[in-house]
N, C-alpha and C positions, 0 to 999 in steps of 0.2 A: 220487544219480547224475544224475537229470535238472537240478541246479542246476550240477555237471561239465560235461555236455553244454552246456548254458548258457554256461559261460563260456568254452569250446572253440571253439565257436562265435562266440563275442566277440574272442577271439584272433585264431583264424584270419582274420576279417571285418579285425581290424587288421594283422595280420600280409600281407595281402594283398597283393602289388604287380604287378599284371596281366604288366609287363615280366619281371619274373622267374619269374613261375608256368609262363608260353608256352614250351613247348616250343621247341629253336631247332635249325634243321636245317643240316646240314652239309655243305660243295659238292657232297658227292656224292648229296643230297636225298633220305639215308637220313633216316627218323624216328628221333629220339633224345628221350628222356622228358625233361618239363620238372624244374623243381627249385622248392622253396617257398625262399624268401628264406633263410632259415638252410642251406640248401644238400641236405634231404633230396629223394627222386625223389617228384615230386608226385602223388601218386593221388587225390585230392581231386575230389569232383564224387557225382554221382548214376548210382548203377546198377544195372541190370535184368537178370533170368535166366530170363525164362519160356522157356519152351520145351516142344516136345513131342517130343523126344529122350526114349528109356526110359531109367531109371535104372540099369535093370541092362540087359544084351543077350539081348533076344528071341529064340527059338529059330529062326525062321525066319532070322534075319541070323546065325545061327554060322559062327564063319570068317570074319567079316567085318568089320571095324572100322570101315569108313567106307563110305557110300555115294555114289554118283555126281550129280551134278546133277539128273539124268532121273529118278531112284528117288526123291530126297526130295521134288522138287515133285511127281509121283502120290502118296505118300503125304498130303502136306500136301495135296493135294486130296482125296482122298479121305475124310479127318479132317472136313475142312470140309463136307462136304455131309453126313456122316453126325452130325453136332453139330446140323444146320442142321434134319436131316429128324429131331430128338430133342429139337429145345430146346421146354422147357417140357411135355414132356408124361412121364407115368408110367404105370406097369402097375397094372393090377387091384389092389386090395388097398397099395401102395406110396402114400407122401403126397407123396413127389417131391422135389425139392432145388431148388437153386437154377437159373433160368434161365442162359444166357451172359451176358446184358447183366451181372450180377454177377462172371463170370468172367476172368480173367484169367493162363488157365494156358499162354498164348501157341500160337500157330500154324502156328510153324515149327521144324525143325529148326534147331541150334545152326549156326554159322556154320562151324563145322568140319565139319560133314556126319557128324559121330562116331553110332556104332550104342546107344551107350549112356554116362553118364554116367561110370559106372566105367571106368577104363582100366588096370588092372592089381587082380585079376593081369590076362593076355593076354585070355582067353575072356568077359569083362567079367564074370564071375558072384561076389558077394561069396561069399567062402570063411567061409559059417557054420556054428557046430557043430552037433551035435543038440539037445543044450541049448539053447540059446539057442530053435531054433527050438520049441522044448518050449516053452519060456516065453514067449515070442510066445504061442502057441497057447492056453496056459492063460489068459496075459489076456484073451485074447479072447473064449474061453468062458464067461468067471467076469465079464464085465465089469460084470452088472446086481448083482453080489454086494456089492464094495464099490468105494467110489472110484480107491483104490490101483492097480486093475487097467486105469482108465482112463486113455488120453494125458493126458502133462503139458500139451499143445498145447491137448487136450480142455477141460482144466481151468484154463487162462489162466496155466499158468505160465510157462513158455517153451519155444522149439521147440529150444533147447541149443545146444551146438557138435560138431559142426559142422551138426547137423540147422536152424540155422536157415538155413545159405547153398543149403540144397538146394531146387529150383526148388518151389514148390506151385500149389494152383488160382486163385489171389490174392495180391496180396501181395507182388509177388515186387519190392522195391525195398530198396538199400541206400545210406545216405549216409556217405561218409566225408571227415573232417573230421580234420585234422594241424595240431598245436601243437607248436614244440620239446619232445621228448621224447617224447611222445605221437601215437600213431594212432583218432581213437575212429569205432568203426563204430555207425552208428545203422540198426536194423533195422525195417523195416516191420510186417513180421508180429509182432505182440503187443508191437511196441512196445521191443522189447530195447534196449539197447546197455552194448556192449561197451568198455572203457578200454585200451588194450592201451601199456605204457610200453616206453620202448627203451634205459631209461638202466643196461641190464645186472643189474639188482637179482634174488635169486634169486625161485624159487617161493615163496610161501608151506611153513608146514609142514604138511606130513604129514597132521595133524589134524584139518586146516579142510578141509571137502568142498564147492564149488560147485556150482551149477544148470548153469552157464556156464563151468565150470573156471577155471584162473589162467592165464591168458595172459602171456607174454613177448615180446616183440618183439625185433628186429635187423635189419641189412639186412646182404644178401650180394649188392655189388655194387647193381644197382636193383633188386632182388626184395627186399620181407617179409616173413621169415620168422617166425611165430608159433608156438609152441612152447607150448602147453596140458596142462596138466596138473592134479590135485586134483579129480578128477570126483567127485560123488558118483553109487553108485548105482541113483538112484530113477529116471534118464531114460531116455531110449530116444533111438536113435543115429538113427531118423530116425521122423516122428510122422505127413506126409500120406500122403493115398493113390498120389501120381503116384510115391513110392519102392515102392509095388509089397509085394512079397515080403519087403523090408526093414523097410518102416512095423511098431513095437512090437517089433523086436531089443532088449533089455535093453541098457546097459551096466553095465558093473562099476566099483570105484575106480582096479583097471589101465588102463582106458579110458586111450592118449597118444596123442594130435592134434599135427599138425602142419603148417599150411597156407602156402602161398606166393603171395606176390599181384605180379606183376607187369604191369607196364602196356605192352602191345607195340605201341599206337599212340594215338591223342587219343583215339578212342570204345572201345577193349577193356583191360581187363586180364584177365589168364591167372590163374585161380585155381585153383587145385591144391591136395588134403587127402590127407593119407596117414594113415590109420585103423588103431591097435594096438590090439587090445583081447584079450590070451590066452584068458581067457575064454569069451569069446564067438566068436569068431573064430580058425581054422590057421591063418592067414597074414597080414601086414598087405595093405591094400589102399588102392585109391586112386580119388580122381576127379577128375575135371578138365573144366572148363568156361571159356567166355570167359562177361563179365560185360563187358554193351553200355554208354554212356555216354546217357542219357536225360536231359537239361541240363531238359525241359520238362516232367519227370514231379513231380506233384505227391504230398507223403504226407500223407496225414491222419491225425486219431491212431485209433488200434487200439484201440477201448476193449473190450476180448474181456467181460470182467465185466460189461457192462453189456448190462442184458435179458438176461443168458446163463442160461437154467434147465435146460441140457441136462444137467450132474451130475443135480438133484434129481430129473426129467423120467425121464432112466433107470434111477436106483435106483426111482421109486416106482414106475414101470411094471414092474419086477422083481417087486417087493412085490404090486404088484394081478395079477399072472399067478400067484403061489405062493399068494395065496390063492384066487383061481378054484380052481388045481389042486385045491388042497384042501379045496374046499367040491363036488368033483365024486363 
């Protein structure tokens, strides 16, 4: 995959021709989205999601979908001093985490002023079943038991679709890169990416179950739309903690995803995910975010497996507390 990316990469760098990629605006100096030389809408570039927008809608904003200019700078104030008067230091007994200078879970509200990541249904609160959140809970219980029960995230495999576009403490950068035919997103966090083709070809079958599911592409108009399917399983629909009350939701193989990516100006595109999972989930639901244009952000590779002993680290700390117990 990464010798794909590789040559996508090489395409695109030839396929290049600065006059055709610029956006060009029209007498009435509306912005209108540039085009790649073969004629698709160019989303090509590098881009960021941190935020500290909730994922779901806090109790205190109910009823309220957006807030005012005057509400999100106090908030973002407020954030900021209380990070400021916390970093680096831990409680009694606790070994501590990471400092801010390692963070990167951004400092302000989204550009939209939105109360929560989710925008539908209305009330922003994912519509989860009891199940689900049963199974949440038992992983979470059970986690020192076996691996199984820890994030895939935990364990370097990947944060999935669509839990990888969801904003986390880090990380938060994505590149994409278009060759006739092809849209490929290269993701920061652990390193993913995704091949997603446009030339109309079905799903895979039935059988073959992804980390990442089978992606489809199309455009409708200058929006793409990506149509995912063939989940398997073993993931969880969202893995950090800034998803809150969602981080460790199961999904199942009915898990369908369907995201839209449009570009509404040179530095945003509108990314939008609508989540069916019967399963787990009464009702589909949905989120939507802008995704800023960061031309000067650099990614390094994500090498999650290397030095990583946190698997073995909490099974064997499992193991050395059961048998305390039982030598008590």
């Amino acid at each position: 995959m990464t010798q794909f990316l590789a040559k996508a990469l090489l395409a695109a760098t030839v396929w290049a021709v600065p006059a055709a990629s610029q956006p060009s605006a029209p007498e009435s100096g509306q912005w209108t989205v540039g085009r790649t030389p073969w004629g698709d809408p160019d989303l090509q570039g590098m881009w960021t999601n941190e935020t500290i927008t909730p994922f779901e809608r806090p109790p205190q904003y109910k009823g309220k979908a957006f807030l005012t200019a005057a509400e999100a700078a106090k908030i973002e104030q407020d954030i900021a001093k209380r990070r400021a008067a916390g970093d680096g230091k831990s409680s009694p007994g606790n070994v501590g985490s990471y400092n801010q200078i390692w963070m990167d879970s951004g400092d302000k509200f989204l550009a939209t002023r939105q109360t929560s990541l989710v925008v539908e249904p209305a009330d922003g609160i994912v519509p989860t079943r009891d199940s689900a959140v049963a199974k949440r809970d038992y992983n979470k219980a059970h986690e020192g038991d076996h691996y199984k029960h820890m994030s895939v995230w935990d364990r370097c495999i990947t944060r999935g679709v669509p839990g990888s576009m969801f904003p986390a403490g880090y990380n938060n950068a994505y590149r994409i890169v278009q060759i006739p035919g092809y849209v490929a997103i290269f993701y920061e966090m652990i390193h993913d990416i995704r091949m997603i083709p446009l030339d109309g070809r079905p799903h895979v079958s039935e059988n073959i179950r992804l980390w990442m599911g089978d992606s489809r592409g199309r455009w409708e108009g200058d929006t793409l739309v990506v149509d995912v399917t063939n989940f398997t399983d073993k993931g969880w629909i969202a893995n950090n903690g800034a998803s809150r009350r969602i981080k460790g939701i199961p999904q199942s193989e009915k898990l369908h995803v369907v995201e839209r990516f449009t570009r509404t100006n040179e530095d945003t595109i509108r990314y939008e995910v609508t989540i069916e999972d019967p399963e787990m989930y009464t009702a589909p639901w949905k989120v939507s975010m802008p995704l800023s244009r960061d031309p000067e952000y650099r990614i390094y590779e994500y090498a999650c497996h290397e030095g990583n002993t946190a698997v073995e680290l909490i099974l064997g700390g499992a193991r050395a507390e059961e048998a305390a117990g039982a030598g008590q």
